[in-house]
C-alpha positions as MATLAB code, in Angstrom:
seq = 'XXXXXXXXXXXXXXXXXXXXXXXXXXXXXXXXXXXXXXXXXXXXXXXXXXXXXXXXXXXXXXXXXXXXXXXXXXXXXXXXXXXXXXXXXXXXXXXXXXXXXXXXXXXXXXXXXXXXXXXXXXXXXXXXXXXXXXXXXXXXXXXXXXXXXXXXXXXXXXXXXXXXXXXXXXXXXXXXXXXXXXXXXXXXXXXXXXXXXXXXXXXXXXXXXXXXXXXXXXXXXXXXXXXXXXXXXXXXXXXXXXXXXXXXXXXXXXXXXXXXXXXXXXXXXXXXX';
ca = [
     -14.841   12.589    6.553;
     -16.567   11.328    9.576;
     -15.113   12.900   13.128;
     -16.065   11.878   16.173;
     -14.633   13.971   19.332;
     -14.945   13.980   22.895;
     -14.681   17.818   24.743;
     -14.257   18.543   28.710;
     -15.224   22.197   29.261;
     -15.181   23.786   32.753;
     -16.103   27.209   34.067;
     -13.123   29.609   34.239;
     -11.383   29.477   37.613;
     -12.588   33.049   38.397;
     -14.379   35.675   39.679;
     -15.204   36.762   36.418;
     -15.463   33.579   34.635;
     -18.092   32.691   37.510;
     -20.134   35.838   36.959;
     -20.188   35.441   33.182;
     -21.553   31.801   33.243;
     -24.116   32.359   35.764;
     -25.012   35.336   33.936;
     -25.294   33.998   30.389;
     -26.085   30.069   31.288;
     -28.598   31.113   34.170;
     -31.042   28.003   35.236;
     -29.482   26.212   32.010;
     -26.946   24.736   34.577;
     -29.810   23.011   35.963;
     -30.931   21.225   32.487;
     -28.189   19.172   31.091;
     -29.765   18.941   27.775;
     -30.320   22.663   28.132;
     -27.022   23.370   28.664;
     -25.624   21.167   25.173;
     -27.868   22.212   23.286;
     -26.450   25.822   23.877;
     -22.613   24.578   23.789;
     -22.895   22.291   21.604;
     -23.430   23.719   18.071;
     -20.364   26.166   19.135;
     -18.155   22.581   19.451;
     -19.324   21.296   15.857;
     -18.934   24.932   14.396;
     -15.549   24.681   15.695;
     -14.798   20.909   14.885;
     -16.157   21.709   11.249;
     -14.211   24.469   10.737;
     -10.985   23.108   11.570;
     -11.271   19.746    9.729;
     -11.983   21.767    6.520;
      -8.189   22.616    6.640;
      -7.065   19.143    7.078;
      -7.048   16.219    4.647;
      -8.213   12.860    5.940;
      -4.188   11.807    5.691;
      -2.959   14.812    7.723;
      -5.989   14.667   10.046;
      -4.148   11.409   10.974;
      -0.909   12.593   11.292;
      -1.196   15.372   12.893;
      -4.125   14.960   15.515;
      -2.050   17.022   17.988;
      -2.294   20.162   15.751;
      -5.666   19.563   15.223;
      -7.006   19.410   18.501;
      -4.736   22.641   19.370;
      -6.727   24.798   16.444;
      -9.860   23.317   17.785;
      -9.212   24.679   21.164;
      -7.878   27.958   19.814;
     -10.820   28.002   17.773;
     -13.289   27.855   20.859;
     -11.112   30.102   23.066;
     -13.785   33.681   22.385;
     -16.672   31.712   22.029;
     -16.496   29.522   25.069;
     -15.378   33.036   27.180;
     -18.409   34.480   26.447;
     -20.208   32.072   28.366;
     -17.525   31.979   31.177;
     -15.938   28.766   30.183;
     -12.991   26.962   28.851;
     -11.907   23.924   26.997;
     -10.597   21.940   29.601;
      -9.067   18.829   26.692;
     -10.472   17.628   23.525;
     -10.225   13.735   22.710;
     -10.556   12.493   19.112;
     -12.478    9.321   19.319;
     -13.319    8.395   15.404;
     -11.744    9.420   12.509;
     -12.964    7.966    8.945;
     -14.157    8.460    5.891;
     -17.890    9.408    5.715;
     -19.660    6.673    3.565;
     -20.780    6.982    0.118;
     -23.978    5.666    0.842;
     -24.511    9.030    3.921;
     -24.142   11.613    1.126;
     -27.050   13.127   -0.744;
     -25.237   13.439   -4.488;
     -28.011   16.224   -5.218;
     -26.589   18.091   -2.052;
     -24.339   20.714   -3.707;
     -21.550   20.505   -0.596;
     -21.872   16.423   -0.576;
     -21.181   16.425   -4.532;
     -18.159   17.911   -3.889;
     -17.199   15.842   -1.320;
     -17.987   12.640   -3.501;
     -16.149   13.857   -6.113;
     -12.790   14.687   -4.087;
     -13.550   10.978   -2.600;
     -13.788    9.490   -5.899;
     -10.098   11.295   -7.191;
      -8.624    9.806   -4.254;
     -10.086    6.444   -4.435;
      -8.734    6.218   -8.063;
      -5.124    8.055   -7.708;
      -4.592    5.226   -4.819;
      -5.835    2.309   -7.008;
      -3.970    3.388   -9.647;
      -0.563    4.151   -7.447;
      -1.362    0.680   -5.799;
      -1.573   -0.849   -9.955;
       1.905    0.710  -10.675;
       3.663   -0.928   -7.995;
       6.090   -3.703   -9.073;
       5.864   -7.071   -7.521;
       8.787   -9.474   -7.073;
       7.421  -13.021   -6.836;
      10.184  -15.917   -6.864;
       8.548  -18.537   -8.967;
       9.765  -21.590   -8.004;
       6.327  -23.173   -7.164;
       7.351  -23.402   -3.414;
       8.335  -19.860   -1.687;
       4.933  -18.539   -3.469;
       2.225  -21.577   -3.664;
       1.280  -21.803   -7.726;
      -3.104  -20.897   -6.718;
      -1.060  -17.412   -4.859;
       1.324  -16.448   -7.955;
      -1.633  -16.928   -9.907;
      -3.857  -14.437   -8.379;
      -1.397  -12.120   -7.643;
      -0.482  -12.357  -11.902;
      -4.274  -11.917  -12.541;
      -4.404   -9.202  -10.069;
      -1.132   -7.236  -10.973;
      -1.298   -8.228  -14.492;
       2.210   -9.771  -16.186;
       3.328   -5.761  -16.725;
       4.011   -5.855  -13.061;
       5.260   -8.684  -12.222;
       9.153   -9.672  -12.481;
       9.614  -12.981  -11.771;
      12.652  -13.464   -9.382;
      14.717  -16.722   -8.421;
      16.318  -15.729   -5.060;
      18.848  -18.354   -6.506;
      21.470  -19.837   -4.235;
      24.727  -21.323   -4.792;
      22.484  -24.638   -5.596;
      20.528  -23.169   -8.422;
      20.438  -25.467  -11.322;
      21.459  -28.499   -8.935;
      19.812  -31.517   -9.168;
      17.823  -33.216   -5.994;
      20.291  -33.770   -3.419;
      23.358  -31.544   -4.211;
      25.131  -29.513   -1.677;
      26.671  -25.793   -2.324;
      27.333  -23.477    0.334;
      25.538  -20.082    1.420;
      27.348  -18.008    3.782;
      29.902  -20.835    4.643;
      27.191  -23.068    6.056;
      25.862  -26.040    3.925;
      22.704  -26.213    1.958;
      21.051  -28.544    0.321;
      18.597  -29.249   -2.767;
      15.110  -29.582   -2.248;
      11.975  -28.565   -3.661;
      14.186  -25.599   -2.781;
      17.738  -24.649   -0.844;
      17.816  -25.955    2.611;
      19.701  -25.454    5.675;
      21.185  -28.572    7.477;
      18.229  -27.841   10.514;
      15.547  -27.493    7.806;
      15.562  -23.538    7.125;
      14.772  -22.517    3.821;
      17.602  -20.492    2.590;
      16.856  -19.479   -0.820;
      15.805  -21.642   -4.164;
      17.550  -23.553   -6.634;
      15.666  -21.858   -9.288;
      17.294  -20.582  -12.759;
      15.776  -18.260  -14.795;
      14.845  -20.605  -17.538;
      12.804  -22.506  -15.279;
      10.944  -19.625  -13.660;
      10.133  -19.192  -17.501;
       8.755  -23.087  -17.577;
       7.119  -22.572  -14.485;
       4.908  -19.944  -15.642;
       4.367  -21.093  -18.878;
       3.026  -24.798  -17.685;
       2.316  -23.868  -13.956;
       0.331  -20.807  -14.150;
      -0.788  -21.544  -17.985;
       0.661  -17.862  -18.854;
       1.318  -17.474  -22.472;
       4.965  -17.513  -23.823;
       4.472  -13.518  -24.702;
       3.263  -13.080  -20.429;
       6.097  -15.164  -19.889;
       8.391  -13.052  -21.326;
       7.569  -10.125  -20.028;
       7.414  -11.179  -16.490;
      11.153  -12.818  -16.571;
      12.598   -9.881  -18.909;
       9.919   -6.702  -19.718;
       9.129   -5.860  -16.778;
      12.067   -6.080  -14.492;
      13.919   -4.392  -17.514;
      11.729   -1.547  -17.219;
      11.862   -1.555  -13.161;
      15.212   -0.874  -13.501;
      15.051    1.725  -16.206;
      17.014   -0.318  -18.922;
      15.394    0.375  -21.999;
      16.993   -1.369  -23.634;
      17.007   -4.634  -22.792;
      13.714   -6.479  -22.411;
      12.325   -6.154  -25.572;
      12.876   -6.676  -29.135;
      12.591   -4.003  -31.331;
      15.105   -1.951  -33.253;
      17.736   -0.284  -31.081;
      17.337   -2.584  -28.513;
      20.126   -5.050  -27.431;
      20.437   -8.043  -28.732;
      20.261  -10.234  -25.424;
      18.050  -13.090  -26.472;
      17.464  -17.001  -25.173;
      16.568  -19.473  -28.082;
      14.630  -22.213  -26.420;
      13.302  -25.607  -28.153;
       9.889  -27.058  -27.915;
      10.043  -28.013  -24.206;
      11.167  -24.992  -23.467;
      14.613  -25.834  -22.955;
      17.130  -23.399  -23.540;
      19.170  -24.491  -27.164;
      21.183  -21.018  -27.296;
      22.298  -17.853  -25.690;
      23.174  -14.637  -27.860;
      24.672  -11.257  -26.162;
      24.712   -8.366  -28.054;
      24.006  -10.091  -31.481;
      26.810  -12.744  -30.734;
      26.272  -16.319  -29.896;
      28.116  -17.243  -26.787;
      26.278  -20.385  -26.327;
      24.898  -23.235  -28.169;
      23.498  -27.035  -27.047;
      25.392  -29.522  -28.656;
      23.873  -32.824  -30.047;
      22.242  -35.022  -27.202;
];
């Protein structure tokens, strides 16, 4: 990592602390680039040495502790010369660039290598988060849900409705929400124009992605049942296999749902139009 730190050293207030730096620093107090040349490399020693300890995450978190085992670090070495560590000021903290380390450098090919483990445990922490996205077409704009499907893949995605009490509604319909009135949009709307929620059902978040987003009926499947299934630990639901619950939606050609089963048992079937 890449630290960048400001430090205000003073002589010691006294007798002693006077004699030692005119002793030690002579006619360097006279030469200002004298003078840090000789301080200096005792500021990075100690600087180096203490960021060793830390990880770039606790570096951040604990900057306090840091500077305090920086200035506990100089304490001897300054008092040799008769001074002290008035405050030291972090100014830039980051990670050193891939491109600044010399991969033949023994010390930088470790460095590149922890850099590298982190890099991929945080993509890979960031690909096993779960993403909720109500697919309605209007909370999440279709060109959005689409990346975020391509990025996320369908395995992480659980497509939501945030349904109100005007979910399955046609145009114009009023339910109520919280004893105030809404009404049905291109979603559920407030009286003053707030959006309050959809009027989404599940089996046309399933539409949606299918002739929306182009996903196949297998990624649509997973998104509105796999994967929130497996969010919530149910392992068996989701999925058909043997074992598995017999929870299943038998839709038609367009898509439309024709029958509902739970546990193995029909409790629903269209009739005849």
């Amino acid at each position: 990592m890449d630290v960048g730190a400001e430090f205000y050293v003073s002589v010691i207030p006294s007798e002693d602390g006077v004699a030692r730096a005119a002793q030690t620093l002579g006619s360097r107090t006279f030469d200002a680039g004298k003078l840090r040349e000789l301080i200096e490399g005792k500021l990075i020693d100690a600087l180096r040495a203490v960021a060793a300890r830390f990880t770039m995450d606790e570096l951040h978190e604990n900057r306090g502790v840091f500077v305090a085992q920086v200035r506990e670090a100089l304490a001897d070495s300054l008092a040799r010369n008769g001074l002290e560590l008035d405050t030291v000021s972090l100014t830039a903290l980051d990670q050193t660039p891939f491109k600044a380390l010399d991969e033949n450098n023994a010390f930088n090919a470790v460095g590149m290598r922890k850099l590298a483990e982190v890099i991929a445990k945080s993509k890979k922490e960031r690909a096993e988060i779960d993403a909720e996205i109500i697919c309605d077409g209007y909370h999440v704009h279709p060109a959005v849900l689409r990346s975020a499907v391509a990025a996320k893949t369908p395995g992480r995605i659980m497509a939501i409705t945030d349904g109100t009490g005007g979910s399955g509604l046609p145009w114009g319909a009023t339910a109520s929400l919280g004893g105030r009135r809404i009404t049905v949009r291109e979603a559920a709307f407030l009286d003053d124009g707030t959006l309050a929620g959809s009027a989404l059902t599940m089996d046309r978040a399933f539409r949606n992605l299918v002739r929306m987003l182009g996903s196949s009926l297998v990624e649509a499947a997973v998104m509105c049942a796999t994967a929130p299934a497996r969010a919530l630990g149910l392992t068996r639901q989701g999925r058909l296999e043997p074992g598995a619950l017999a929870d299943l939606v038998v839709l038609d050609h367009d898509l439309a749902v024709q029958e509902t089963w739970i546990g193995g048992e029909p409790v629903f079937r269209r009739g005849p139009a």
